[in-house]
N, CA, C and O of each residue as an XYZ file, in Angstrom:
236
protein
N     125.068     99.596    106.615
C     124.177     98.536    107.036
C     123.315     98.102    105.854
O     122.969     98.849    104.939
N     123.006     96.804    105.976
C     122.268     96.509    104.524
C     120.801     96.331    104.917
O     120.244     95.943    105.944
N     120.516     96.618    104.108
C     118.832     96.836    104.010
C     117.898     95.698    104.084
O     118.231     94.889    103.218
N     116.854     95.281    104.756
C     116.519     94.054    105.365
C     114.881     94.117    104.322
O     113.781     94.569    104.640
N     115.384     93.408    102.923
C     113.775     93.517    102.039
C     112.716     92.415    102.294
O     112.963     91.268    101.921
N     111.741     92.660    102.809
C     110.411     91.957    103.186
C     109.782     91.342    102.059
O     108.714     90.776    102.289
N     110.123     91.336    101.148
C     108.916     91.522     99.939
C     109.314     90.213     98.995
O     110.363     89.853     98.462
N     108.030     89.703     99.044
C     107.602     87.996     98.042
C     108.390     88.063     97.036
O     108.560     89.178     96.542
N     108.900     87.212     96.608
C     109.306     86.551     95.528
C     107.983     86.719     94.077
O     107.127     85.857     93.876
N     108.099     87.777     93.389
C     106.333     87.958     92.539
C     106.811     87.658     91.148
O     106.358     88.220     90.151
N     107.836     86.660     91.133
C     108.051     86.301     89.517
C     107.345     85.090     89.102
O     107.428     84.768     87.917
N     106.530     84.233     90.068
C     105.131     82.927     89.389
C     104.151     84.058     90.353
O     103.443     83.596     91.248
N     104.184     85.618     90.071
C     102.656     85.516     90.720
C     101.188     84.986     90.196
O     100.137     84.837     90.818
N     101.464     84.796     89.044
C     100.151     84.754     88.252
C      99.798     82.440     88.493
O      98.820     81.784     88.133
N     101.031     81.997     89.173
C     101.102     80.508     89.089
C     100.060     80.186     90.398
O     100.260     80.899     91.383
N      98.985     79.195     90.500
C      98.056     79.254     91.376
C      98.774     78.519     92.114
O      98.489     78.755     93.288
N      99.778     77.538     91.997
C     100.482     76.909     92.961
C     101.402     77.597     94.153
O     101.951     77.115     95.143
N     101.321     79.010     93.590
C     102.353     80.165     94.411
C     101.474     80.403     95.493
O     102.067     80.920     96.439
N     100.148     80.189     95.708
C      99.277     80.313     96.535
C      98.477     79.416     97.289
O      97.492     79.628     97.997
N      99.137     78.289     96.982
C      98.446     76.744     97.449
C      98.551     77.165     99.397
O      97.557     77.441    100.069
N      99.548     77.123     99.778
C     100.714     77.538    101.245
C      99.203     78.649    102.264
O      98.945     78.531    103.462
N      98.537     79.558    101.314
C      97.916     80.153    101.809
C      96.577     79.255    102.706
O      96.240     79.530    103.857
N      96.060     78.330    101.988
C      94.710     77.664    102.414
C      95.733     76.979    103.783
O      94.971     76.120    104.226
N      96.610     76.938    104.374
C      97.069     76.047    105.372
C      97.578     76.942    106.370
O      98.201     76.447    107.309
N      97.380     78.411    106.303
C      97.769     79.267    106.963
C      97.416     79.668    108.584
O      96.397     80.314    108.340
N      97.501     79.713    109.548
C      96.733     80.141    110.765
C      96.398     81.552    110.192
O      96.793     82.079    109.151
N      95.479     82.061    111.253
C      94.749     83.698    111.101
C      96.121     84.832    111.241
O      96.307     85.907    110.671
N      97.099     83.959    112.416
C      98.333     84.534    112.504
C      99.280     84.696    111.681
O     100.017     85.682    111.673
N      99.377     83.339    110.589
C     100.033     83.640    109.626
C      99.503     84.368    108.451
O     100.275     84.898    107.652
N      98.123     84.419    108.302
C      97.808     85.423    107.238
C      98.176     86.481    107.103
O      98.666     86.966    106.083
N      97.885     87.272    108.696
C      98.067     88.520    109.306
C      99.775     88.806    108.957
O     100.264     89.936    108.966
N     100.207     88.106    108.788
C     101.607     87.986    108.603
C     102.034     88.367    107.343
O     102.987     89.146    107.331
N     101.675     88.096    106.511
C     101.899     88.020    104.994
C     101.270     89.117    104.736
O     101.814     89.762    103.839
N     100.100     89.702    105.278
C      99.353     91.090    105.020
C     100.278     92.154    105.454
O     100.846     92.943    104.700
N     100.390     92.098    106.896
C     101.524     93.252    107.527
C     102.726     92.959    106.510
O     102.638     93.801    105.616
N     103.973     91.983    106.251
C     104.823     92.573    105.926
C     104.989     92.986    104.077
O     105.957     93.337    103.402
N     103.596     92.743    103.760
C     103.447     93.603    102.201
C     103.536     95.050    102.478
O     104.129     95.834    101.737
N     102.934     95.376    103.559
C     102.570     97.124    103.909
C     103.806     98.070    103.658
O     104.988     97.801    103.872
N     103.512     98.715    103.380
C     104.573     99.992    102.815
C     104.835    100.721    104.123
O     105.826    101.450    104.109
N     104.245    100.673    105.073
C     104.177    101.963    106.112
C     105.034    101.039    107.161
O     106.062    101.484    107.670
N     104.410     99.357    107.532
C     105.572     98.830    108.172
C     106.744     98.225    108.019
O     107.519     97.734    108.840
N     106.781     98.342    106.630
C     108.303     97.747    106.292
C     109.116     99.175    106.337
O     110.335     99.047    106.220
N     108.422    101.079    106.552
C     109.103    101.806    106.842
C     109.142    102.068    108.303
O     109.952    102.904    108.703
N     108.341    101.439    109.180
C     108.550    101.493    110.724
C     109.496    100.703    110.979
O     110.341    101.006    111.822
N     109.545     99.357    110.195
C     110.881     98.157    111.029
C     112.025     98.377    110.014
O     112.889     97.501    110.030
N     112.163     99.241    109.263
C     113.598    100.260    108.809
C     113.976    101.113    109.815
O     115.172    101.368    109.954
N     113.087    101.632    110.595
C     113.777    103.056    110.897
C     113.895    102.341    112.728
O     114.469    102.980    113.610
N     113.237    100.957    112.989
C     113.931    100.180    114.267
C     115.429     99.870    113.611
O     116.415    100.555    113.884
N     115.445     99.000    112.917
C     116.482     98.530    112.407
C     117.455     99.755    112.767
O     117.911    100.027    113.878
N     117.665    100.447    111.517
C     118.620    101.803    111.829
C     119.004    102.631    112.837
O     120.039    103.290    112.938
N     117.841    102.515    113.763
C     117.729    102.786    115.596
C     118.604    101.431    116.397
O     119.011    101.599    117.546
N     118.808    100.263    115.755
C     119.450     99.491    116.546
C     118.182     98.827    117.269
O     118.476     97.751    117.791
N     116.876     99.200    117.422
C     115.931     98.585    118.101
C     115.185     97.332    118.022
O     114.575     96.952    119.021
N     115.158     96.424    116.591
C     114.838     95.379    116.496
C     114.828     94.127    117.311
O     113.949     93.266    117.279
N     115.717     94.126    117.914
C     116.157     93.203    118.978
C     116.247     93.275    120.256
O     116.800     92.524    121.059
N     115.565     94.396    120.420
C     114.708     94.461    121.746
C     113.429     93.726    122.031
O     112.568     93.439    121.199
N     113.416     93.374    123.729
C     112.331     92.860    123.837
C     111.173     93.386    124.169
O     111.247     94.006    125.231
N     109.919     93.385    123.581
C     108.834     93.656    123.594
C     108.515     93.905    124.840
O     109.078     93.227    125.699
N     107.460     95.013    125.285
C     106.984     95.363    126.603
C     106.270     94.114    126.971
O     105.710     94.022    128.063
Protein backbone atom coordinates (compact mmCIF):
# COMPACT_ATOMS: atom_id res chain seq x y z
CA UNK A 1 0.00 0.00 0.00
CA UNK A 2 1.45 3.39 -0.70
CA UNK A 3 1.90 5.82 1.76
CA UNK A 4 -0.53 8.83 1.81
CA UNK A 5 2.21 12.14 2.49
CA UNK A 6 0.40 15.20 4.04
CA UNK A 7 3.16 17.52 3.95
CA UNK A 8 3.48 21.23 1.99
CA UNK A 9 5.31 21.64 -0.81
CA UNK A 10 8.48 23.80 1.44
CA UNK A 11 10.70 24.49 -1.63
CA UNK A 12 9.38 28.74 -1.95
CA UNK A 13 9.05 28.52 1.86
CA UNK A 14 10.92 31.54 2.44
CA UNK A 15 8.55 33.25 -0.89
CA UNK A 16 5.82 35.56 0.94
CA UNK A 17 3.56 34.80 -1.92
CA UNK A 18 3.57 30.98 -0.64
CA UNK A 19 1.53 32.49 2.12
CA UNK A 20 -0.73 35.04 0.50
CA UNK A 21 -3.82 31.78 0.44
CA UNK A 22 -3.44 32.01 4.29
CA UNK A 23 -5.10 35.70 4.96
CA UNK A 24 -8.35 34.13 2.98
CA UNK A 25 -8.54 31.14 5.09
CA UNK A 26 -11.75 30.22 7.36
CA UNK A 27 -10.76 29.34 11.23
CA UNK A 28 -11.58 25.81 9.68
CA UNK A 29 -9.20 25.99 7.18
CA UNK A 30 -6.41 27.19 9.32
CA UNK A 31 -7.10 24.46 11.76
CA UNK A 32 -6.51 22.44 8.78
CA UNK A 33 -3.16 23.28 7.69
CA UNK A 34 -2.10 23.20 11.54
CA UNK A 35 -3.48 19.54 12.14
CA UNK A 36 -2.12 18.05 9.00
CA UNK A 37 1.64 19.51 9.71
CA UNK A 38 1.40 17.44 13.14
CA UNK A 39 3.60 14.53 13.43
CA UNK A 40 1.31 12.61 15.87
CA UNK A 41 -1.74 12.94 13.31
CA UNK A 42 -0.31 12.20 10.21
CA UNK A 43 0.79 8.92 12.56
CA UNK A 44 -2.93 8.37 13.71
CA UNK A 45 -4.40 8.67 9.92
CA UNK A 46 -1.42 6.05 8.91
CA UNK A 47 -2.26 3.56 11.21
CA UNK A 48 -6.47 4.25 10.01
CA UNK A 49 -5.28 3.98 6.66
CA UNK A 50 -3.39 0.56 7.26
CA UNK A 51 -6.52 -0.52 9.50
CA UNK A 52 -8.59 0.01 6.31
CA UNK A 53 -10.53 2.66 8.52
CA UNK A 54 -10.34 5.92 6.69
CA UNK A 55 -13.41 5.59 4.93
CA UNK A 56 -15.53 5.03 7.48
CA UNK A 57 -18.18 7.13 8.56
CA UNK A 58 -17.80 9.24 11.45
CA UNK A 59 -19.99 8.62 14.65
Amino acid sequence: MRRRVMKPDTSRWREDASYVYFDTLSVEGLAWECLRRDETYQEHYQSLVKAGSDADPLP
